[in-house]
C-alpha positions as CSV (number, residue, x, y, z in Angstrom):
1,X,-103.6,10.1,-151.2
2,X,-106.6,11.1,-153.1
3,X,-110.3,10.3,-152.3
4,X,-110.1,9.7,-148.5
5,X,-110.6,11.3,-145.6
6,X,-109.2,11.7,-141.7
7,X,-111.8,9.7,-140.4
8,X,-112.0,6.7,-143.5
9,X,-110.8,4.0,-141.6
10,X,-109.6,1.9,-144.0
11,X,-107.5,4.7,-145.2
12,X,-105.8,5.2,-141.6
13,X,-105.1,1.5,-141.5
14,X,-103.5,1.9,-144.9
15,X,-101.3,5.3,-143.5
16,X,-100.0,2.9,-140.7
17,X,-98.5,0.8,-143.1
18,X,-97.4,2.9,-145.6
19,X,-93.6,3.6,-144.3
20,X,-92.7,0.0,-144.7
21,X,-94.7,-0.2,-147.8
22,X,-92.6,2.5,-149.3
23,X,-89.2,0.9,-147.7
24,X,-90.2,-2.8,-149.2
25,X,-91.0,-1.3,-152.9
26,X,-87.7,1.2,-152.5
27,X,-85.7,-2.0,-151.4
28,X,-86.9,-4.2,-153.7
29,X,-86.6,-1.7,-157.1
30,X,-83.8,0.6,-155.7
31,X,-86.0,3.4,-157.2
32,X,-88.1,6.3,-154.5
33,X,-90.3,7.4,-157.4
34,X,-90.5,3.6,-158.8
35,X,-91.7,2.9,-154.5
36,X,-94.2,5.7,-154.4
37,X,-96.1,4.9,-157.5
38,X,-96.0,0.9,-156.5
39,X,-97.6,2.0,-152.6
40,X,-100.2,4.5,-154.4
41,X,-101.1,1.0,-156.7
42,X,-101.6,-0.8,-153.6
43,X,-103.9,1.5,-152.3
44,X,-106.0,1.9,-155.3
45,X,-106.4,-1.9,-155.1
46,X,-107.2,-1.7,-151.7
47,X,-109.5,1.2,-152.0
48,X,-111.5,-1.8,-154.9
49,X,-111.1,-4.7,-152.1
50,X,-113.8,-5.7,-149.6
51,X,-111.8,-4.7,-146.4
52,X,-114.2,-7.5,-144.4
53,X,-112.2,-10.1,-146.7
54,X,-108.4,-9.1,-145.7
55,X,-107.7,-10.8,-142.0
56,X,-104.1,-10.0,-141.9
57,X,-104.1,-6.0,-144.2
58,X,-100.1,-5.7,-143.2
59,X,-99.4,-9.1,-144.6
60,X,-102.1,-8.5,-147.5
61,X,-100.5,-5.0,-148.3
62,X,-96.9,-6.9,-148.2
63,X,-98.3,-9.4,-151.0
64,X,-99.6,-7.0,-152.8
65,X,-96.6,-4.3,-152.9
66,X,-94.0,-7.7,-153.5
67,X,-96.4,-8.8,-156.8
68,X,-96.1,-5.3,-158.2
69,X,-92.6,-4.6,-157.7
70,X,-92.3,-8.1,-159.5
71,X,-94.2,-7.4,-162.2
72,X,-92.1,-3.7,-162.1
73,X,-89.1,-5.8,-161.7
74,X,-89.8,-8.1,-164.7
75,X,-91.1,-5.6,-167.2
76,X,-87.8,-3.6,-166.9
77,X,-89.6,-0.7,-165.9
78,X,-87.6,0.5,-162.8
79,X,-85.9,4.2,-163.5
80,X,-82.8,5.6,-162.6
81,X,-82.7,7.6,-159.3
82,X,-81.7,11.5,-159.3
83,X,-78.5,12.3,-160.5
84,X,-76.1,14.1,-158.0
85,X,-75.0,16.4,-160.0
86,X,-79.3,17.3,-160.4
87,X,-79.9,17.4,-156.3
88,X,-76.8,16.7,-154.6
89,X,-78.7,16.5,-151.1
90,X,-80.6,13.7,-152.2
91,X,-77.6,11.6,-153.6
92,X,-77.4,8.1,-151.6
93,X,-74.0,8.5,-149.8
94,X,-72.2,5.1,-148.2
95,X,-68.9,4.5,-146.9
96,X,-66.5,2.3,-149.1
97,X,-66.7,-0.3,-145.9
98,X,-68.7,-3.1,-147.3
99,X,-70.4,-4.8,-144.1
100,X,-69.7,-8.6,-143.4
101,X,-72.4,-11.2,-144.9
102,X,-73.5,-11.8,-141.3
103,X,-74.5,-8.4,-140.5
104,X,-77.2,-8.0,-144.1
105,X,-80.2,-9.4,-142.2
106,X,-80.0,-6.7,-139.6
107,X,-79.3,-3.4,-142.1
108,X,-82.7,-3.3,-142.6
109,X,-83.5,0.2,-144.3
110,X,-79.8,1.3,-143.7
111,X,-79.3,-1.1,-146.7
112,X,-77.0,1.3,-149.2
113,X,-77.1,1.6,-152.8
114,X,-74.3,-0.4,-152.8
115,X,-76.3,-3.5,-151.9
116,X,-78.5,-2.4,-154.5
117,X,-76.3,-2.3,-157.1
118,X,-75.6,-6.0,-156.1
119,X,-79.2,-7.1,-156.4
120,X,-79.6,-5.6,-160.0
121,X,-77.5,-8.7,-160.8
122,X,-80.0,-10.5,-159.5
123,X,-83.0,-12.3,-161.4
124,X,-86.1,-10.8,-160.2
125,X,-87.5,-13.5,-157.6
126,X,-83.9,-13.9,-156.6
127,X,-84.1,-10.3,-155.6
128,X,-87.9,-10.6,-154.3
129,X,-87.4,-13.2,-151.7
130,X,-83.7,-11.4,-150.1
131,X,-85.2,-8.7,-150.0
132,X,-88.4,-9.6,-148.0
133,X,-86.9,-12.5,-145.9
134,X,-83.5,-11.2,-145.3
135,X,-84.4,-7.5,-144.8
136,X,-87.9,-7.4,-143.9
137,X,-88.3,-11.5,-141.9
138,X,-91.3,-11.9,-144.7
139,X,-92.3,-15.6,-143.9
140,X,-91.3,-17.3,-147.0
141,X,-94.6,-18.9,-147.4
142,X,-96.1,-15.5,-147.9
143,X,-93.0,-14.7,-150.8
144,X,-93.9,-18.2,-152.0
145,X,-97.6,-16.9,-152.6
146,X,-96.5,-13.8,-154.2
147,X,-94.3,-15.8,-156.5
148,X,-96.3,-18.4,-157.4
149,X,-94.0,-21.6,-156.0
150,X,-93.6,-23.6,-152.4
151,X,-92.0,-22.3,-149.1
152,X,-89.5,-24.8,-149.8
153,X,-88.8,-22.8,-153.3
154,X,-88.8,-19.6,-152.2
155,X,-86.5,-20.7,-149.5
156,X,-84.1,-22.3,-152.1
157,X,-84.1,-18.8,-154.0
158,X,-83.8,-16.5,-150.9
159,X,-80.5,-18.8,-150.2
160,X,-79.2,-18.8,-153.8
161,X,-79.5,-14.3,-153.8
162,X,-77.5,-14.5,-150.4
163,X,-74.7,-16.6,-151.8
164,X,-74.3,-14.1,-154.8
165,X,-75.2,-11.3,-152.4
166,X,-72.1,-12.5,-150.1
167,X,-69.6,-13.7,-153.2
168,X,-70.0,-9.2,-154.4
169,X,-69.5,-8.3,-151.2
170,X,-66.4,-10.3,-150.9
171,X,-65.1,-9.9,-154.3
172,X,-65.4,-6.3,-155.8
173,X,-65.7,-5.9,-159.6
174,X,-62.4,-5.7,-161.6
175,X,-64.4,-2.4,-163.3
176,X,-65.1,-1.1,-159.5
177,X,-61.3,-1.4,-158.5
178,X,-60.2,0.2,-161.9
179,X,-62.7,2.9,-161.5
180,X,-61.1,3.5,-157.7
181,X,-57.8,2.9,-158.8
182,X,-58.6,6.1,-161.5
183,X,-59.9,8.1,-159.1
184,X,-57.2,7.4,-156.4
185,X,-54.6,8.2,-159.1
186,X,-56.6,11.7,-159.5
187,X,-56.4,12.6,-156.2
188,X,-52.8,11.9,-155.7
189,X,-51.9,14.3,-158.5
190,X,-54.2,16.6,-157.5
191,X,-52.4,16.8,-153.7
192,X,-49.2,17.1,-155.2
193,X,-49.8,19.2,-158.3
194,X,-48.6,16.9,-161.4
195,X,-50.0,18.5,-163.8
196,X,-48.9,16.4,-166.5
197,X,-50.7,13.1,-164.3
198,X,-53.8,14.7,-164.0
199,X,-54.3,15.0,-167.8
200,X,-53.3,11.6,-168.2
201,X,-56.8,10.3,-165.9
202,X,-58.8,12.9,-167.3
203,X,-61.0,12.8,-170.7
204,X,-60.5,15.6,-173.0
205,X,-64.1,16.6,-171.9
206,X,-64.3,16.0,-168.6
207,X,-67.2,18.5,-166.7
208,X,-66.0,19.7,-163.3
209,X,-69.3,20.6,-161.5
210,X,-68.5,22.2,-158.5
211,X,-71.3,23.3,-155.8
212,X,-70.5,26.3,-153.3
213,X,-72.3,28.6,-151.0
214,X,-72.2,31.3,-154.1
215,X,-73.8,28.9,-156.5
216,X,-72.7,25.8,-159.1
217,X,-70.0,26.2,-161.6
218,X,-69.2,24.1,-164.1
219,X,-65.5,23.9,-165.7
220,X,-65.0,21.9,-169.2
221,X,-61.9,20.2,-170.7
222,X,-59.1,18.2,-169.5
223,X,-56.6,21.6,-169.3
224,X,-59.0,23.6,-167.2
225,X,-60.2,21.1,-165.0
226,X,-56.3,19.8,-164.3
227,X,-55.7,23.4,-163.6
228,X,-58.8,23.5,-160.9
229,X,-57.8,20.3,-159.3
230,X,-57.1,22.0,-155.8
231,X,-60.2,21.9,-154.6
232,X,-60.4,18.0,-155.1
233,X,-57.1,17.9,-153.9
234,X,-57.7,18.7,-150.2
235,X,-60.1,15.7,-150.1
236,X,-57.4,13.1,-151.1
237,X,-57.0,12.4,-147.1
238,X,-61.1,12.0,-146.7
239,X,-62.8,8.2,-147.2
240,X,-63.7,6.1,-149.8
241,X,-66.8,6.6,-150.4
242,X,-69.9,5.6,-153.0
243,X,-72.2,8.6,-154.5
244,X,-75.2,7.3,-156.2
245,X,-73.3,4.2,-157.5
246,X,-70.0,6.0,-158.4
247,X,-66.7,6.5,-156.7
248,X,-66.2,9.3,-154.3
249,X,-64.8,10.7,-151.8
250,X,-66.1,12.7,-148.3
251,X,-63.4,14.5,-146.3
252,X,-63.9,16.0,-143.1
253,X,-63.1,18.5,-140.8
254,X,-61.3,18.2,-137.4
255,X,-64.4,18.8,-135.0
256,X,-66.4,16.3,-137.7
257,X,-67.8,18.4,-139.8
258,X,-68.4,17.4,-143.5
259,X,-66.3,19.9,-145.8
260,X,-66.7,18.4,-149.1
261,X,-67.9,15.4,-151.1
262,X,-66.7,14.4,-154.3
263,X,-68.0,12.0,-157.0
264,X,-66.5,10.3,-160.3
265,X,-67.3,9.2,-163.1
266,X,-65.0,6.6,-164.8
267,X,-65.3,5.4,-168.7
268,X,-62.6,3.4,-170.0
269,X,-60.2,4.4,-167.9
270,X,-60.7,8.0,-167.3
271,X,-62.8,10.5,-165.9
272,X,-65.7,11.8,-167.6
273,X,-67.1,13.6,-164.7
274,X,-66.3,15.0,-161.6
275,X,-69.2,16.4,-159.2
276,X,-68.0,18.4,-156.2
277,X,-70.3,19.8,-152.9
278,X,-68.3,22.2,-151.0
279,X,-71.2,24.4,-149.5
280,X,-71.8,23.5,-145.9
281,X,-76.1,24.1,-146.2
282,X,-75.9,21.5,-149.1
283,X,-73.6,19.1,-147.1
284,X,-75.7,19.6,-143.8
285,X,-78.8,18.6,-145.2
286,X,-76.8,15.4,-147.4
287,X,-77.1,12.9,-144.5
288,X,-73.5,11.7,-144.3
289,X,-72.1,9.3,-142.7
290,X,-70.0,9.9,-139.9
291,X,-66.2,10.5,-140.0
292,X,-64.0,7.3,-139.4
């Protein structure tokens, strides 16, 4: 943070805040890069505001990050996060176990881009007051300020977003369980070497992209890739899984530890893409789940 100094108060009281600032903005916008730029915008506007004027600065910073991320929200200027095939150990890795309505006020920042992917279908104020009353316990008299309509409003919106929230989680996409479906069919083939199957999933042009300990190699074209399958193969007994938004897979070892984690990309009913991480630094440092 430019322009300030160990001992500026003002900017202290502004680093004690700033992990939740970052977690409301990445929340709200589902976008790290889109969360850092909206905190460094709420200190510049702090840096211009008479600090004798704020009584509450965590509930003043809260306003303040939820009426940019609307205005971020509403302009449609939100970016994409970082492919996995790009960085693989900062792809966003959840377990195909969608929690139970009940349990999404207490995820807090374990919320997954799964959720996320849910709230894009959300209109922007929908998505504002979940977000900050059923993640964060934002009173929704202060969302009500930063939106510009009553408590009794904002608490009609915050219920609407949970109803569609619950109704996603309940009923996946037709697209998501053809997309699974696809990939399942893959890794059956795969385990059991039909070769003929395997070209049937796979687009002429699939990319292969497969990350190991010696370095990423990339295989093109339905033929080579069917002939490659093996190493997808072994994962055909891991977990459903999401990787940045697509279908995967994570298998693991016997003692628990991660041997490989797969992602897919599904167009029309085949794969375009298939990113594989088989090198244990890379999966180490991936923060995955568990084994089940």
């Amino acid at each position: 943070m430019s322009g300030t100094t160990p001992t500026d108060p003002i900017a202290e009281a502004f680093e004690s805040h700033r992990d939740r600032l970052r977690a409301v903005a990445h929340r709200v916008l589902g976008s790290h890069a889109d969360a850092e730029d909206v905190v460094q915008e709420a200190w510049l506007r702090l840096s211009r505001q008479d600090a004798d004027t704020i009584n509450n600065l965590g509930g003043w910073l809260t306003t303040v990050v939820g009426r940019i991320s609307l205005d971020v929200l509403r302009s449609g200027r939100t970016r994409p996060e970082v492919s996995f095939d790009d960085r693989p150990s900062e792809a966003t890795v959840t377990l195909d176990t969608a929690p139970a309505p009940d349990e999404l006020v207490s995820l807090g920042d374990s919320v997954g881009l799964a959720l996320l992917t849910v709230l894009d279908s959300l209109r922007p104020d929908e998505r504002l007051a979940f977000v900050l009353h059923d993640v964060f316990a934002v009173p929704f008299a202060e969302i009500g300020t930063i939106l510009g309509k009553s408590a009794d409003a904002t608490k009609m919106l915050a219920s609407r977003a949970r109803r569609k929230v619950r109704s996603a989680q309940e009923q996946p996409t037709g697209a998501g369980r053809q997309q699974r479906e696809v990939v399942q069919a893959f890794l059956a083939a795969a385990r059991d070497g039909e070769f003929e199957q395997l070209l049937h999933v796979l687009h002429p042009e699939v990319k292969f992209t497969v990350h190991t300990p010696n370095g990423r190699f990339v295989t093109l074209g339905a033929t080579e890739v069917a002939t490659r399958a093996r190493v997808a193969g072994g994962a055909a007994r891991g977990h459903a899984a999401t990787v940045n938004g697509c279908p995967g897979v994570i298998a693991w070892s016997a003692d628990g530890t991660p041997l490989s984690v797969l992602a897919f990309t599904v167009t029309d009913g085949r794969i375009t893409e298939i990113t594989a991480v088989i090198d244990p630094a890379v999966l180490a440092v991936m923060g995955l789940p568990d084994p089940v």
